[in-house]
VOGU-3710 file (C-alpha; in Angstrom, 3 decimals, decimal comma):
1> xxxxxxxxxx> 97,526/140,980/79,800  95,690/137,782/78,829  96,318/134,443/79,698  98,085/132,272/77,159  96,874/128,936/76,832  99,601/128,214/73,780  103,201/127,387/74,886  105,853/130,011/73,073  106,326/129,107/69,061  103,785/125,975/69,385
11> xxxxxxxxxx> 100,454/125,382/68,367  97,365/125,120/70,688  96,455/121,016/70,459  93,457/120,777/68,643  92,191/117,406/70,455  91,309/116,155/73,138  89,996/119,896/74,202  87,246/119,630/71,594  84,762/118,546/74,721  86,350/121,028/76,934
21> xxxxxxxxxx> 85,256/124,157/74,740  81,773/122,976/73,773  81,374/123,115/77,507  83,131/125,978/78,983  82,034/125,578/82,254  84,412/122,662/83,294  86,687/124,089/80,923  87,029/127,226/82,845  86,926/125,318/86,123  89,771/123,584/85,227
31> xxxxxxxxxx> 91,908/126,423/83,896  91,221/128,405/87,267  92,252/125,859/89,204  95,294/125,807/87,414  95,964/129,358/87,628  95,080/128,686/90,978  97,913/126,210/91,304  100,331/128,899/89,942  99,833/131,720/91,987  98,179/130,100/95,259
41> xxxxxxxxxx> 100,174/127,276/95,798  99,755/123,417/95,002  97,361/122,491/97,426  94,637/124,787/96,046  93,970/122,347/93,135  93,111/119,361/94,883  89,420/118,673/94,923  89,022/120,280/91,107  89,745/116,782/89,340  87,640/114,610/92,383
51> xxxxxxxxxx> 84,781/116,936/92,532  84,594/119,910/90,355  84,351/118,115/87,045  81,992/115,357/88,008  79,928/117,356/90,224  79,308/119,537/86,786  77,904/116,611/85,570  81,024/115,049/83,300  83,508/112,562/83,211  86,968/112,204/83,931
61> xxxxxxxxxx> 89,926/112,910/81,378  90,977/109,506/80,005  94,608/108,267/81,029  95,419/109,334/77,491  94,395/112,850/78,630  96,780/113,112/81,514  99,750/111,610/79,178  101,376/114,892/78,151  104,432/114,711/80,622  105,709/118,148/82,231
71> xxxxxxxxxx> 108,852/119,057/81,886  112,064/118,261/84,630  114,772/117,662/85,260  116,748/114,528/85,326  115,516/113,772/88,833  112,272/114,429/87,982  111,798/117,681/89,641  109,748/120,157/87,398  110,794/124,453/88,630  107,992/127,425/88,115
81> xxxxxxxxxx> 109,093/130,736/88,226  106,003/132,958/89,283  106,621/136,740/88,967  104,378/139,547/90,388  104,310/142,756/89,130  102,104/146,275/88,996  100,350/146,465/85,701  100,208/148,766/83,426  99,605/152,130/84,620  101,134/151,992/87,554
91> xxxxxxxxxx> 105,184/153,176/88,705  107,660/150,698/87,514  104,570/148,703/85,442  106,517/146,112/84,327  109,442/145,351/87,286  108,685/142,171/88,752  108,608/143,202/92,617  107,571/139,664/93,186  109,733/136,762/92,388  109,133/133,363/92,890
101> xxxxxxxxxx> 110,848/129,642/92,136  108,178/126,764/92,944  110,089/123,463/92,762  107,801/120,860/92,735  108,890/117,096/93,397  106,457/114,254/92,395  108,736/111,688/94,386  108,203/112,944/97,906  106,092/114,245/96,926  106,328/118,164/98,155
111> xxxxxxxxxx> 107,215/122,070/96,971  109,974/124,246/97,642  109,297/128,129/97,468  112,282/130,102/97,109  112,053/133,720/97,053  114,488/135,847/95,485  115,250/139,698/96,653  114,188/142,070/93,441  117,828/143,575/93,852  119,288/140,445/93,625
121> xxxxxxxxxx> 122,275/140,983/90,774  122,301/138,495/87,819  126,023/139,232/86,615  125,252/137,070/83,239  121,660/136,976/81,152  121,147/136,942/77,932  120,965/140,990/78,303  123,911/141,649/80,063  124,259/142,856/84,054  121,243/143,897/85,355
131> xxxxxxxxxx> 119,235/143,517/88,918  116,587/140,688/88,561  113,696/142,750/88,915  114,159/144,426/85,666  114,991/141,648/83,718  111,369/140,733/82,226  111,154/144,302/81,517  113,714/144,972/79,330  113,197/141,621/77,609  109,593/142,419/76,732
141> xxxxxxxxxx> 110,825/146,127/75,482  112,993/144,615/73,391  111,449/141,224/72,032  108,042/141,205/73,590  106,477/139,347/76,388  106,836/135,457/75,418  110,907/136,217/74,800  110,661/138,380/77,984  109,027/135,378/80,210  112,076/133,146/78,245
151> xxxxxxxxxx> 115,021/135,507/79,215  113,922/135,873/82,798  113,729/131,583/82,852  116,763/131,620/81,189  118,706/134,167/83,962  116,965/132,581/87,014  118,057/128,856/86,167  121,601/129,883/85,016  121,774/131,829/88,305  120,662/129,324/90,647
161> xxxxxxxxxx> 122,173/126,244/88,518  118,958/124,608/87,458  116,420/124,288/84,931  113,796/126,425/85,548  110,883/124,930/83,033  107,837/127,283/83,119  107,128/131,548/83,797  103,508/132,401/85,261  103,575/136,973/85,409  100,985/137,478/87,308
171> xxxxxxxxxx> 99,427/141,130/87,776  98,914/142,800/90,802  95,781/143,295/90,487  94,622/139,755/90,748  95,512/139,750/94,259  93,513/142,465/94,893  90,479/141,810/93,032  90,098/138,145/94,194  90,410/139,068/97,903  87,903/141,456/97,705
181> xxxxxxxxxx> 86,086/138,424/96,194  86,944/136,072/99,176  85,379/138,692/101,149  89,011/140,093/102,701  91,856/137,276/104,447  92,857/136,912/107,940  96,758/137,605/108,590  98,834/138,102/111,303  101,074/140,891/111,471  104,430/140,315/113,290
191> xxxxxxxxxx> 105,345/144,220/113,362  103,624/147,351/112,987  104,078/149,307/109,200  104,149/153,060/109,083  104,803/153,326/105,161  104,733/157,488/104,484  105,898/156,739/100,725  103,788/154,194/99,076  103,181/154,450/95,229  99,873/156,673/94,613
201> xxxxxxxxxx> 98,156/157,355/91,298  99,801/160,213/89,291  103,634/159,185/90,968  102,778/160,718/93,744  103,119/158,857/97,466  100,507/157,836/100,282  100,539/156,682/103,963  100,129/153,511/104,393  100,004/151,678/108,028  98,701/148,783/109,653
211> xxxxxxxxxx> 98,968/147,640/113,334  100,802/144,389/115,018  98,695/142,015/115,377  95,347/139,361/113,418  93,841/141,813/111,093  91,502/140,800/108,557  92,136/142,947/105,235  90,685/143,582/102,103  92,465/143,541/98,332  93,745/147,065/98,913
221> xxxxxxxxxx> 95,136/146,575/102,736  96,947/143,229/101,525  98,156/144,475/98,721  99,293/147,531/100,344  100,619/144,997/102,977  102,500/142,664/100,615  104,650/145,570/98,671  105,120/148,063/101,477  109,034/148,019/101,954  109,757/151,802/103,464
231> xxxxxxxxxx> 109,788/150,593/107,052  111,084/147,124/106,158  113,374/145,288/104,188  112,742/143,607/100,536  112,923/140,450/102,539  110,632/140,977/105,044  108,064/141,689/102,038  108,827/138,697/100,637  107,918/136,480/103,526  104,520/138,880/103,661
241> xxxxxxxxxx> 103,941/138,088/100,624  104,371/134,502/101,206  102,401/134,881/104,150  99,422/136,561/101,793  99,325/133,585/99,012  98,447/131,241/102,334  96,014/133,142/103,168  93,936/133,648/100,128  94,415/130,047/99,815  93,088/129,140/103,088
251> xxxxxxxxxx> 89,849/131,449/102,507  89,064/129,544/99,388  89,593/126,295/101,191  87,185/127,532/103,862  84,661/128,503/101,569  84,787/125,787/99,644  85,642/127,540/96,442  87,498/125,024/95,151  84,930/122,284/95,419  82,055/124,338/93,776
261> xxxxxxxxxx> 82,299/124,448/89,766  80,061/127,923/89,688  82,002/129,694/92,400  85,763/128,876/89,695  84,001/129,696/87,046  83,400/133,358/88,462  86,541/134,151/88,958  87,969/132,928/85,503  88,002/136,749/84,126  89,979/137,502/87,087
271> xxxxxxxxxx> 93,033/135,515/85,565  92,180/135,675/82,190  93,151/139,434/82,578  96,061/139,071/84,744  98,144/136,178/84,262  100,346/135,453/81,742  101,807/132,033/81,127  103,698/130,092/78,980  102,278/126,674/80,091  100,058/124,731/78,140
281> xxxxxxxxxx> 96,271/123,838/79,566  97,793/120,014/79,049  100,503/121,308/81,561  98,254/123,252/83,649  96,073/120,272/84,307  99,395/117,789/84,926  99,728/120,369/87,652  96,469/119,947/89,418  96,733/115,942/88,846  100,044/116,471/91,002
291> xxxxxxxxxx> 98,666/118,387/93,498  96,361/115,922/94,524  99,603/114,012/96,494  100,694/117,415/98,070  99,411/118,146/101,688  100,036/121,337/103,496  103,237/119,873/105,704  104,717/119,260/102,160  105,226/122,728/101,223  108,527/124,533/102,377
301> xxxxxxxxxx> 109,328/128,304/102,254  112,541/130,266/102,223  113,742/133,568/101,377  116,900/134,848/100,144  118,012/137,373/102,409  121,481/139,337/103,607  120,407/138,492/107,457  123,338/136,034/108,550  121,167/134,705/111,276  118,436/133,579/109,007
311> xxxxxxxxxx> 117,772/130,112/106,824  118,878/131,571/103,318  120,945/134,604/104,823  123,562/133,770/102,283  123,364/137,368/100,661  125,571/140,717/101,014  125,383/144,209/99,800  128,382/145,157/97,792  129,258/148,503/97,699  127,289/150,463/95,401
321> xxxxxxxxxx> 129,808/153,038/93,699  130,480/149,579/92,034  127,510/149,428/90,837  126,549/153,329/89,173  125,293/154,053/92,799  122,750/151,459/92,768  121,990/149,248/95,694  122,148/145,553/94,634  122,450/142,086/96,684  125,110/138,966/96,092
331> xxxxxxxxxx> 125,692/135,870/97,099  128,608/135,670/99,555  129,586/132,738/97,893  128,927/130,972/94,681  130,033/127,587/96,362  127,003/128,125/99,335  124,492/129,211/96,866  125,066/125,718/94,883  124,997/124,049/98,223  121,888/125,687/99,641
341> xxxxxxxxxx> 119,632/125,469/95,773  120,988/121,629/95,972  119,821/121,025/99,525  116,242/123,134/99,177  115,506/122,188/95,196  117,567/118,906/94,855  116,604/117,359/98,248  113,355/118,386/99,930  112,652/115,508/102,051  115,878/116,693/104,134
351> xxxxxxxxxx> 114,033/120,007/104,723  110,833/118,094/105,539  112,263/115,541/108,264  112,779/118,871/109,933  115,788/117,400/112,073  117,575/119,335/114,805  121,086/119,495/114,301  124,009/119,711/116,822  127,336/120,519/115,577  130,735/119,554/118,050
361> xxxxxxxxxx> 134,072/120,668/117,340  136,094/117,317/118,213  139,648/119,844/116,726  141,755/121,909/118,374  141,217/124,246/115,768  138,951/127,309/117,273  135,718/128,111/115,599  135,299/125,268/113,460  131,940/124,485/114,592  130,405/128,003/114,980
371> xxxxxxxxxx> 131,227/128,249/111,304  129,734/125,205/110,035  126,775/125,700/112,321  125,872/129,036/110,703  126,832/127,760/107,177  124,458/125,175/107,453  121,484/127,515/109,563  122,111/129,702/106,374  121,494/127,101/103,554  118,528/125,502/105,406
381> xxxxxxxxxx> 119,583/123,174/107,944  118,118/123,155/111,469  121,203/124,127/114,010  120,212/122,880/117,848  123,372/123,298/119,775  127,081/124,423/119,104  129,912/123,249/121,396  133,496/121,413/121,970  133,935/118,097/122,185  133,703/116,620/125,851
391> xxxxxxxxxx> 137,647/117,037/127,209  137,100/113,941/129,287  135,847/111,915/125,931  138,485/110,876/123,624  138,318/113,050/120,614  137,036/111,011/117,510  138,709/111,250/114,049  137,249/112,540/110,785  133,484/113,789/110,414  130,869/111,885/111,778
401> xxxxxxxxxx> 126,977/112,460/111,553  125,387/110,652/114,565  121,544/109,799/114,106  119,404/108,499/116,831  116,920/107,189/114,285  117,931/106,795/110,215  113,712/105,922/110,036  112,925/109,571/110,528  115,946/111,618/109,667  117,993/109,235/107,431
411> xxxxxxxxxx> 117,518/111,521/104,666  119,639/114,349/106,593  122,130/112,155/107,637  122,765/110,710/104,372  122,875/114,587/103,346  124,736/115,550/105,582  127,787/112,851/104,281  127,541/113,262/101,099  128,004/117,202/101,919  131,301/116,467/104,582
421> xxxxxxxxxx> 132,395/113,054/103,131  131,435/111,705/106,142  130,149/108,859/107,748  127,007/107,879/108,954  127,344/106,155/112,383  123,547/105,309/113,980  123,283/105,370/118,126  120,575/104,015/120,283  121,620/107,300/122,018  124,614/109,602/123,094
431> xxxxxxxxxx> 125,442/107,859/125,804  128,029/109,838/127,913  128,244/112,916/125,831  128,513/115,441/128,561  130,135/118,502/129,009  132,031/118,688/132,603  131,831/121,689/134,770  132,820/122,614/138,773  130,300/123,831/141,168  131,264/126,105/144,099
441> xxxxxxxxxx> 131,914/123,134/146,168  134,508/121,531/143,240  132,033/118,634/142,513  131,934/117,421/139,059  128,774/118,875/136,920  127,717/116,791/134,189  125,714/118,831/131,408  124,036/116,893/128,438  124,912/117,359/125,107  122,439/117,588/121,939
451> xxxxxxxxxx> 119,890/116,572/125,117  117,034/117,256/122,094  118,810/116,834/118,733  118,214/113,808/116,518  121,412/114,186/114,963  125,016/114,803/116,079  127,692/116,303/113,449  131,291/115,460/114,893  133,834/117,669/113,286  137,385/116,893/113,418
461> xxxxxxxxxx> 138,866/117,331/110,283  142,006/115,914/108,626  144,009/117,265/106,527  141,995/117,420/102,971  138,723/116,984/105,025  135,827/119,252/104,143  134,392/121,757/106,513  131,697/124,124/105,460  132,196/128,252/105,847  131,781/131,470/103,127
471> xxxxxxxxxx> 134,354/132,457/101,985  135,439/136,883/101,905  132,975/138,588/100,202  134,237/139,767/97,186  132,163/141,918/94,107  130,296/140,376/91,813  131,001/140,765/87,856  129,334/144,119/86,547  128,922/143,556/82,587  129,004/147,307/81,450
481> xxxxx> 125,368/147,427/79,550  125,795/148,634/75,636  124,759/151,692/74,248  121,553/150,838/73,326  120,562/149,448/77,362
//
């Protein structure tokens, strides 16, 4: 595959590149960077337009240069889709195994990656039912690759809600090759992998295994590393391979690759033959302006999953004679899927105050804040405690968010109401929230409540007052596929 530097059915500007391909080497600088941006993450850019292109001995794009707006949405939020996948000549060359929505936010500013399961099923796309990992590939079979990279932006944003604005498929092999050109990353493994089936050449299978613990790999291992999914789940391999894009991108960093114009400009064949794009180099550069603004604690990471007890657990596995026998994933719930893409795409600063959350049941209804504690854990919020309201406290009406300081977690709290139709009620602190207990001898215990929270949600809900849990789990639509599928 080569890169496109041409958006889909528009002409490659003739001006102001005329300087940038009489001298190739900022040129390709620049477009590495960007590619860079895509597949590393944000914060890889960020020296390229301070040092890179005057330290080649030029001069800075004119304002004029950086005009070319990217696209977002009303909000002003502009969504990447980056999708991995094995190349050609390889088993299953064109599934994307790797799947990827990077919601940047120039406001904050900051960037949301959301990973999406390969089995997720997209009931509605402009090809019918199908799991999400074959989408691009029966797009391209049918229309080619620029309508393929359009149907899979078209079926991830009508999935999750949103606009989904640009497509980066990005080979394999890239991984690979440029880690072997870092010299190998450092990661830590959280669990040992004994993988007896991974792909080989020829469709036949290989053992692949790697030990608990900091290992320092090369493009094989972490490949290898970042795919393997016999001894763990799809999600798991999703937060490796999360775990492998921060790695290659803090071996640049510490290299200083990405302040050294020669060391880009050998690795520009490296995504030249590997990534596919339908972003323009005006785009790709608007991208490397923005990540200038975007530090390290401003990128956030979550993975759908079917793991209840996990931020973005929101996911089941119907059963699968529904399905012609194959195993796919769901949403529980439509209604928590818009809630959790509105919370981690629509407001990021919530997920960056990082606020710990305790959730009271001030009702005499049983379980109501156990299940609004793990709805919220699932879509993203931080749960602290769960309990009752004190019994020697008069039981407050309504929903309440309680927030020791709106400076540093107004954002939640504000969340938070708008979510419950609540109100937000500030406190220097909780004063005599306690929960009462007897010792042996009968004396009084008092216990602090939400002792290290910074916010408080009181439920006791009214009739027509919303409370948050999913809902049964019922089947997805299955669109039969047509004859010709």
């Amino acid at each position: 595959m080569e890169f496109q530097v041409k958006r889909i059915g528009e002409e490659t500007p003739r001006t102001p590149w005329g300087w940038l391909v009489r001298w190739m080497g900022r040129g390709k600088a620049l477009l590495v960077a960007g590619i860079l941006l895509l597949v590393v993450g944000v914060a890889t850019a960020q020296v390229v337009v301070t040092r890179v292109l005057p330290d080649a001995g030029g001069v800075l794009p004119t304002r004029s240069f950086w005009s070319n707006p990217l696209e977002h949405t009303a909000d002003g939020v502009t969504n990447l889709l980056i999708l991995g996948n094995a190349g050609w000549g390889e088993e299953g060359a064109l599934l994307t195994d790797s799947i990827i929505v990077a919601s940047i936010d120039p406001k904050v500013p900051s960037v949301t990656m959301l990973s999406l399961p390969r089995d997720l099923w997209m009931a509605e796309s402009p090809l019918g039912a199908w799991k999400l990992n074959s989408i691009f590939s029966r797009g391209y079979s049918r229309y080619g690759e620029d309508r393929g990279l359009e149907i899979v932006k078209e079926t991830v944003g009508g999935y999750l809600g949103t606009e989904v604005h640009y497509a980066a498929m990005v080979n394999f092999d890239l991984f690979t090759e440029m880690i072997d050109e870092l010299g190998g990353v450092d990661i830590y493994v959280t669990q040992d992998i004994y993988d007896t089936q991974y792909p080989a050449a020829n469709y036949q299978y290989q053992t692949f295994y790697v030990q608990r613990g900091q290992q320092t790999m090369d493009g094989d291992t972490a490949l290898k590393y970042a795919r393997s999914r016999q001894t763990t789940s799809d999600f798991d391999r999703a937060r490796r391979q999360q775990d492998l894009i921060k790695a290659i991108k803090a071996k640049a960093e510490a290299l200083g690759i990405l302040g050294n114009a020669a060391k880009l400009k050998n690795y520009y064949g490296l995504y030249r033959e590997n990534v596919t794009s339908d972003l323009t180099m005006f785009e790709i550069s608007n991208l490397a302006k923005l990540a200038l603004r975007i530090d390290r604690e401003q990128i956030n990471h979550l993975v759908l999953s079917n793991n209840v007890a996990d931020p973005g657990g929101i996911l089941w596995t119907p059963d699968p004679g529904w399905y012609g026998g194959q195993f796919v994933l769901a949403a529980v719930s439509d209604d928590q899927l818009a809630d959790l893409v509105n919370l981690q795409l629509g407001h990021p600063q919530v997920t960056l105050e990082k606020a710990q959350v305790t959730v009271l049941n001030a009702s005499d209804r049983e379980g109501v804040a156990r299940r609004n504690a793990n709805y919220l854990n699932q879509i993203g919020i931080r749960i602290d405690e769960v309990d009752s309201w004190p019994q020697q406290l008069p039981a407050p009406e309504g929903i309440g968010i309680w927030v020791k300081d709106s400076e540093l977690y107004g954002e939640t709290a504000a969340y938070l109401a708008e979510l419950y139709d609540g109100e937000v009620i500030e406190k220097a602190d909780w004063g005599d929230l306690n929960t009462q207990t007897k010792d042996q001898q009968g004396n009084t215990v008092n216990t602090p409540l939400a002792q290290y929270s910074d916010l408080i949600l009181v439920l006791n809900p009214l009739k027509n007052t919303t409370t948050k849990s999913a809902p049964a789990k019922t089947a997805p639509k299955r669109v039969a596929p047509s004859a010709s599928d």
